[in-house]
Phi, psi and omega in degrees: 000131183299163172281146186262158189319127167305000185257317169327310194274329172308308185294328157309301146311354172264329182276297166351295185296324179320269168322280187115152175250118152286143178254210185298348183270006160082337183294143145287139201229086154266168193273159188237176160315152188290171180289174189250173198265146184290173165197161190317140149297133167070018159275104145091019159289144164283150196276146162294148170273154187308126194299163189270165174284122179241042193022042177230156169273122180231155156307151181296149192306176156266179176273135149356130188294162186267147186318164157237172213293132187105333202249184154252196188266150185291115156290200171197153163309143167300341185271024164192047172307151178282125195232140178301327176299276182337312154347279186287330171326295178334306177277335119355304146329315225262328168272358213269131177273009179304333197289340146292121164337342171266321197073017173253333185269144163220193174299320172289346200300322172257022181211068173236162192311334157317319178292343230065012173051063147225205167219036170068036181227160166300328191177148187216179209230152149272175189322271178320352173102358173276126209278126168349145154305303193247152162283173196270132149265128170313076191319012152348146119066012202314300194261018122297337164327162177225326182223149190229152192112168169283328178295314217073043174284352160273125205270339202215141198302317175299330224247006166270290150356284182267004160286329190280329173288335152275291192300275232281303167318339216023056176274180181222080155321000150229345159299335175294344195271329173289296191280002158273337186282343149312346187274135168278330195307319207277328197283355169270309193277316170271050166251312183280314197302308243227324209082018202207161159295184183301147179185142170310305166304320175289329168297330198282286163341310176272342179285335172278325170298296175330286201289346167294348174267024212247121157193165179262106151194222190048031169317171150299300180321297199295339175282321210286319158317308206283351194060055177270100122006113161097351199264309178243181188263125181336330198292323193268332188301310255258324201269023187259320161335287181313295195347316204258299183290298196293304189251344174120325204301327188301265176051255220218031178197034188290159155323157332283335184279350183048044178211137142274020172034052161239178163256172200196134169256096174302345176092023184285160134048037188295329190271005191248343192288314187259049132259336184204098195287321176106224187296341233256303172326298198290302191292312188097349209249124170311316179314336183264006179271173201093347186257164185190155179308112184319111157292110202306161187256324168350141178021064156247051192259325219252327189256040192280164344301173213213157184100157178320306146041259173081040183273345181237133202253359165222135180296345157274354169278334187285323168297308179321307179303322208272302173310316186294322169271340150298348186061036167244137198237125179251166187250147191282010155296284179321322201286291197309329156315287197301302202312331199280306169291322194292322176291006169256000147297006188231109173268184173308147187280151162273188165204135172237138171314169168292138172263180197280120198297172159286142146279120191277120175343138146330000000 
């Protein structure tokens, strides 16, 4: 695509800057200082400290989900190892909708697990009804990110969490902290996760703790890799073949994550850029507008529609798009190989009940 004109581009950045951009969470997403360097949960981490007593009993946390098979083990910030209490907080957070201005959104409402922790819409609305920038990205594989949004104007997975939490929720993170800290379930469990009381930042923390346990693997592909006899079908080898050679997609769609968590301007939603510029925002640099984050492919059988978008409503419109832009011509053998491989990147979904929320004092 030619570079737009600079006086085009200067006036785009400047309303930008003006303005504020939303990505799907209705926030404005500047950029902030980088993240600190991560590490293995529970590697060369300071032990949390021991909960103060609040006279309530809770059962022991469950344990950390086990690494799965394709992947590598989830780093964490050294300021928020992932701990099993953060967790189950975490997931607790992650349902509860006080944390919105309505008291009707909670997190899951756009992530949910039926979905891949997406939520099958095109744009989905905030808390207040206005419709996304963006579609809802799957929270697959989250906390592999090194930078998060589809621009990656967020340096660190807590500081996306309370930008989403003001934009998509429209919450006031500490009135929210106030009607949770009223809860005793919340005022035990963060006392044991944290040692402290209810507090925005330890919500932010614990909802981050939580979706770093959200992933995608153990795939058919990953069995097959691991040398299980019988884990894909001749269809899916012949279309990991196109996968790699023919059409290219490992490119920008490599192992174990099938993402280079880089931006590439697909030629997408090109009539939409002087609203929503991409990477062009966070960066300043005209080359990137139009960019947006390679999305990973782990469970994507499950999270359609599909692109920043939510422009393509199938996974076969979506392979069509991509080959149609790339200029590649497959034969309708090849296109079903591949399609073949990609639905063997998807295991079957789990399911966990909903939990039960703490209940708040009168």
């Amino acid at each position: 695509m030619p570079e737009p004109h600079a006086r085009l581009v200067a006036v785009l950045i400047a309303a930008m800057a003006l303005a504020g951009c939303r990505d799907h969470d209705g926030e404005r997403a500047a950029p902030a200082p980088r993240a600190p360097a991560a590490a293995p949960p529970g590697e060369g981490a300071p032990p949390v400290p021991a909960a103060r007593d609040t006279g309530l009993s809770l059962p022991p946390p469950p344990p950390l989900p086990a690494t799965l098979r394709g992947l590598p083990p989830v780093a964490s910030p050294e300021h928020n190892p992932t701990t099993p209490a953060k967790v189950e907080l975490g997931r607790l957070l992650f349902h509860d909708p006080r944390l919105s201005a309505s008291g009707k959104t909670s997190c899951a409402s756009c992530h949910q697990q039926a979905r891949g922790w997406a939520d099958g819409v095109a744009r989905a609305r905030t808390d207040d009804g206005h419709p996304n920038l963006r579609h809802t990205p799957s929270l697959y594989n989250i906390g592999y990110h090194r930078e998060w949004a589809w621009d990656g104007g967020m340096p660190t997975l807590e500081a996306l969490i309370l930008s989403h939490w003001r934009g998509q929720l429209g919450g006031q993170p500490d009135d929210a902290a106030a009607r949770l800290a009223r809860a005793p379930g919340y005022a035990a469990r963060f006392s044991r996760a944290f040692a402290g009381q209810v507090a925005r930042e330890r919500i932010a923390e614990a909802l981050a703790a939580y979706t770093r346990t959200l992933r995608s693997g153990d795939a058919a592909i990953d069995r097959h890799e691991a040398g299980l006899r019988g884990a894909i079908a001749p269809d899916v080898l012949a279309g990991l073949e196109v996968f790699n050679k023919r059409a290219g997609c490992a490119t920008c769609h490599p192992p174990p994550l099938y993402t280079d968590l880089e931006y590439h301007d697909r030629g997408i939603a090109v009539n939409q850029r002087g609203g929503d510029p991409g990477r062009m925002r966070v960066t300043a640099d005209a080359r990137q507008l139009g960019a947006f984050k390679t999305p990973g492919l782990r469970g994507l059988l499950h999270t359609a529609p599909y692109f920043h978008d939510g422009s393509a409503a199938t996974l076969e419109a979506a392979v069509d798009a991509e080959l149609r832009r790339s200029r590649i011509d497959l034969t309708s053998g090849q296109r079903d190989q591949l399609l073949a491989f990609l639905r063997a990147l998807s295991p079957e979904l789990g399911s966990e009940p909903r939990p039960e929320l703490p209940a708040a004092l009168p």
